[in-house]
C-alpha positions in Angstrom: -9.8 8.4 -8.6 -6.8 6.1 -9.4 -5.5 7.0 -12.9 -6.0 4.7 -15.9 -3.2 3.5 -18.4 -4.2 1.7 -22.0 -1.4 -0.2 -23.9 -1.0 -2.1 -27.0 1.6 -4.3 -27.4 1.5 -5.2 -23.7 2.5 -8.9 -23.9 5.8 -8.5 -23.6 8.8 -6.6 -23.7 8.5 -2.5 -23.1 4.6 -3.3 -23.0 4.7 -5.6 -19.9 7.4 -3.7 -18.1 5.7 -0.6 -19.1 2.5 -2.3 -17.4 4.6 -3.4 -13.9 6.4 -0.2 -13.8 2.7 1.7 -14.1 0.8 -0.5 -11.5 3.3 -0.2 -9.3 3.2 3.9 -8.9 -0.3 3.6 -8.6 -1.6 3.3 -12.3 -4.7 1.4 -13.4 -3.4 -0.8 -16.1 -5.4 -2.2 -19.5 -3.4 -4.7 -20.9 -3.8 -4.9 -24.7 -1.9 -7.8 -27.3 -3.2 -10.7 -29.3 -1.4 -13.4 -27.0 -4.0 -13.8 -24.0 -2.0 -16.5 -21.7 1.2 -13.6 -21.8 -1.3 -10.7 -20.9 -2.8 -13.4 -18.2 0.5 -14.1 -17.0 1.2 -10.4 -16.6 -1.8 -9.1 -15.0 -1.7 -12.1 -12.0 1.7 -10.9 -11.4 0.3 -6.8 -11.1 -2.6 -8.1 -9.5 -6.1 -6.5 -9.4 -4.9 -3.0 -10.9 -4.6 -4.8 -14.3 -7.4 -5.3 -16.6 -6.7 -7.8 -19.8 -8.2 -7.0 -23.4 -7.5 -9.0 -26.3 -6.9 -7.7 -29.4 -5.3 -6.9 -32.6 -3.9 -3.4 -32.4 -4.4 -3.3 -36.6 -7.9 -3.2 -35.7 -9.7 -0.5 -35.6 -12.6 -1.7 -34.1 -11.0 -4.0 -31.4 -9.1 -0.9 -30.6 -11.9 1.6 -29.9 -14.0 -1.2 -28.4 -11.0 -2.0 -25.3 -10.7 1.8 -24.8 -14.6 2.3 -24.6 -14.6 -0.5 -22.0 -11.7 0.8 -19.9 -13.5 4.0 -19.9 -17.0 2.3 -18.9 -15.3 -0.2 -16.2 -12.9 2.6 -14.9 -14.9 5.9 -15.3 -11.7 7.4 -17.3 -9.2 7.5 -19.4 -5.6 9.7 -18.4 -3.0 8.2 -20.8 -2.3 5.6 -23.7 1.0 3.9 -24.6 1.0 3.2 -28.5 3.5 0.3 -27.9 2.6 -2.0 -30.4 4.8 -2.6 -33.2 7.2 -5.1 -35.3 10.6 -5.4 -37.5 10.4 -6.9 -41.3 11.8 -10.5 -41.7 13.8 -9.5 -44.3 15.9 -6.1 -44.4 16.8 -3.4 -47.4 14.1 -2.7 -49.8 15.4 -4.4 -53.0 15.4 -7.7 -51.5 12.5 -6.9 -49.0 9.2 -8.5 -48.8 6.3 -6.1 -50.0 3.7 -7.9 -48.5 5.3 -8.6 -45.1 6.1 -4.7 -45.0 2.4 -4.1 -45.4 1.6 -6.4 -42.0 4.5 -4.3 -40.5 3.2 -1.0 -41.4 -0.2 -1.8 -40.6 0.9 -1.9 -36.9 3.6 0.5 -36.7 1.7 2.8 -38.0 -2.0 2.2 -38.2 -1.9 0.9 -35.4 -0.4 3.9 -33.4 -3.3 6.3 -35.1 -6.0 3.9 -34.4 -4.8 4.3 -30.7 -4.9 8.3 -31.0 -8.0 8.3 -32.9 -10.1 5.8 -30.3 -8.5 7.4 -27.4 -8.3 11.2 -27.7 -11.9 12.2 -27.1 -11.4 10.5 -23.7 -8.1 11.9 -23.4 -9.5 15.2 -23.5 -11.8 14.6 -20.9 -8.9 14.0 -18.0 -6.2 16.7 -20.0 -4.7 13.5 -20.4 -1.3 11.4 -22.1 -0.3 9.9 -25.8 2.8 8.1 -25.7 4.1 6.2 -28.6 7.0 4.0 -29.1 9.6 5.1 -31.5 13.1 4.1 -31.8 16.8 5.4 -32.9 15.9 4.3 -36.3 13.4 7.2 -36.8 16.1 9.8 -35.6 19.0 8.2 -37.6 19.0 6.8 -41.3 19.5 3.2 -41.6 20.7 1.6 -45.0 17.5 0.2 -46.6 15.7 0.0 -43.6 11.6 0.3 -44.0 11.3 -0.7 -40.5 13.3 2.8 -39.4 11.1 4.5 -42.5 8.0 3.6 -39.8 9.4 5.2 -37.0 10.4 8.4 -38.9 6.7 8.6 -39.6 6.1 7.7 -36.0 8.2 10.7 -34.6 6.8 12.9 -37.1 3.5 12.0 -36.0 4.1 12.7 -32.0 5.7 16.0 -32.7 2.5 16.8 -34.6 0.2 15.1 -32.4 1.9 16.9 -29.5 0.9 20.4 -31.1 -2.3 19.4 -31.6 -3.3 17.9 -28.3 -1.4 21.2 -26.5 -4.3 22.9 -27.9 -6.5 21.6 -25.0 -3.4 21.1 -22.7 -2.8 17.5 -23.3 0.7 16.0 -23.4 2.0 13.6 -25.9 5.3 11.9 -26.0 7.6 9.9 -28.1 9.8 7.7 -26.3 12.9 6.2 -28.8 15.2 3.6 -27.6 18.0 2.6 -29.1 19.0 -1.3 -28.9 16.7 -2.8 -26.4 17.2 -6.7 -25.2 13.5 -7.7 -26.1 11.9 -10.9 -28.2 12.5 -8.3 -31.0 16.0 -10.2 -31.7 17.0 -13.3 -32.4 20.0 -13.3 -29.6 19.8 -12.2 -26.0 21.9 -8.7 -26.5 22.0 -8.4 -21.8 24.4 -5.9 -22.6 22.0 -3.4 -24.6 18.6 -1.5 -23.0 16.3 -3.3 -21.0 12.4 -3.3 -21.1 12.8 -1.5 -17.7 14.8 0.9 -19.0 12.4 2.4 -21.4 9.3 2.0 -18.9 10.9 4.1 -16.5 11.6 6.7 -19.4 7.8 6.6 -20.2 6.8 6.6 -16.3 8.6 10.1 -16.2 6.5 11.3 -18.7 3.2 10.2 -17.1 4.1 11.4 -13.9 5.2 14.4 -15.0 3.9 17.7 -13.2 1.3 19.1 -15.6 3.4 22.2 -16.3 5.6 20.1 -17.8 5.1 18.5 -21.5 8.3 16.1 -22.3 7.6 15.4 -25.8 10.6 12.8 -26.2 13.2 11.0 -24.3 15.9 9.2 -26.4 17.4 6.7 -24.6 20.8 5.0 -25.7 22.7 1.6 -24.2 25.7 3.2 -22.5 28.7 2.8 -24.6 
């Protein structure tokens, strides 16, 4: 049976290469974002090995329901991609916006567990894959920075998580670029990462021989 990916965040950026990268190896793909014309757009370019789900990955429920119906349409589940995630609008913390670091935190974080929570009973079924976007910022301090204060918790989380799911001999991984040229910025940066970049990094992972568990890969533009 073909092998079945989930991923938030998949509208764009790492998602949507993440998606392409996965399709083409072989992968069954569930695309999973709040912006349905990007995740149509994607899946008529991957072609009938996507599946489209819209959602907000800061909901539980919307979560757990895509999973359940990847699971129902494709008999399994092998590995998620906790992609999903955002920056603040304004940085530091003195002159930082409470309430817009709530929305953020909501989704770099929440929404990362609500993906491990709705997707690790299924996970356990195929010995399958977490894999979770983190970032240099949560392996280097950043002045002021609540967005990097997320991924810290993010990598703290996968190292944990990667304990706990070895217990039953599944894999997680935390995959942490540093300066990727995505809709994240303002300015084109073609001199940094791509979004192909970090797919390939997380393809590694999920192909993988089983023997092996890669529980990060830190990826940095050369230079």
């Amino acid at each position: 049976m073909t092998k079945t990916l989930f991923i938030t965040g998949a509208s764009s950026g790492i998602g949507a290469a993440t998606a392409k990268a996965a399709a083409a190896a072989g992968w069954h793909v569930a695309l999973f974002a709040r912006s349905e014309d990007n995740l149509n757009k994607i899946a008529d370019e991957i072609g009938d090995k996507a599946m489209v789900i819209t959602g907000d990955a800061t909901d539980y429920e919307a979560q757990k329901a895509a999973i359940d119906r990847v699971v129902s349409e494709w008999g399994q589940l092998d590995a998620v991609f906790a992609n999903a995630g955002r920056g603040t609008a304004q940085g530091g913390t003195e002159k930082g916006d409470p309430e817009d670091w709530k929305s953020m935190i909501d989704v770099n974080i929440m929404g990362a567990l609500y993906t491990a929570h709705a997707a690790l009973p299924h996970l356990r079924k195929t010995t399958g894959q977490y894999v979770v976007t983190g970032s240099l910022a949560g392996r280097r301090h950043l002045k002021g920075s609540i967005y990097g204060s997320t991924k810290w918790f993010i990598h703290g989380f996968a190292g944990n998580l990667a304990d706990e799911m070895a217990e039953w001999g599944g894999r997680c991984m935390v995959v942490s670029p540093g300066m990727v040229d995505t809709a994240f910025f303002d300015e084109p940066k073609p001199d940094k990462l791509q979004p192909e970049d970090v797919a390939n990094a997380v393809l590694h992972a999920l192909e993988a021989p089983k023997r092996a568990a890669i529980r990060e890969i830190h990826l940095m533009p050369t230079g």
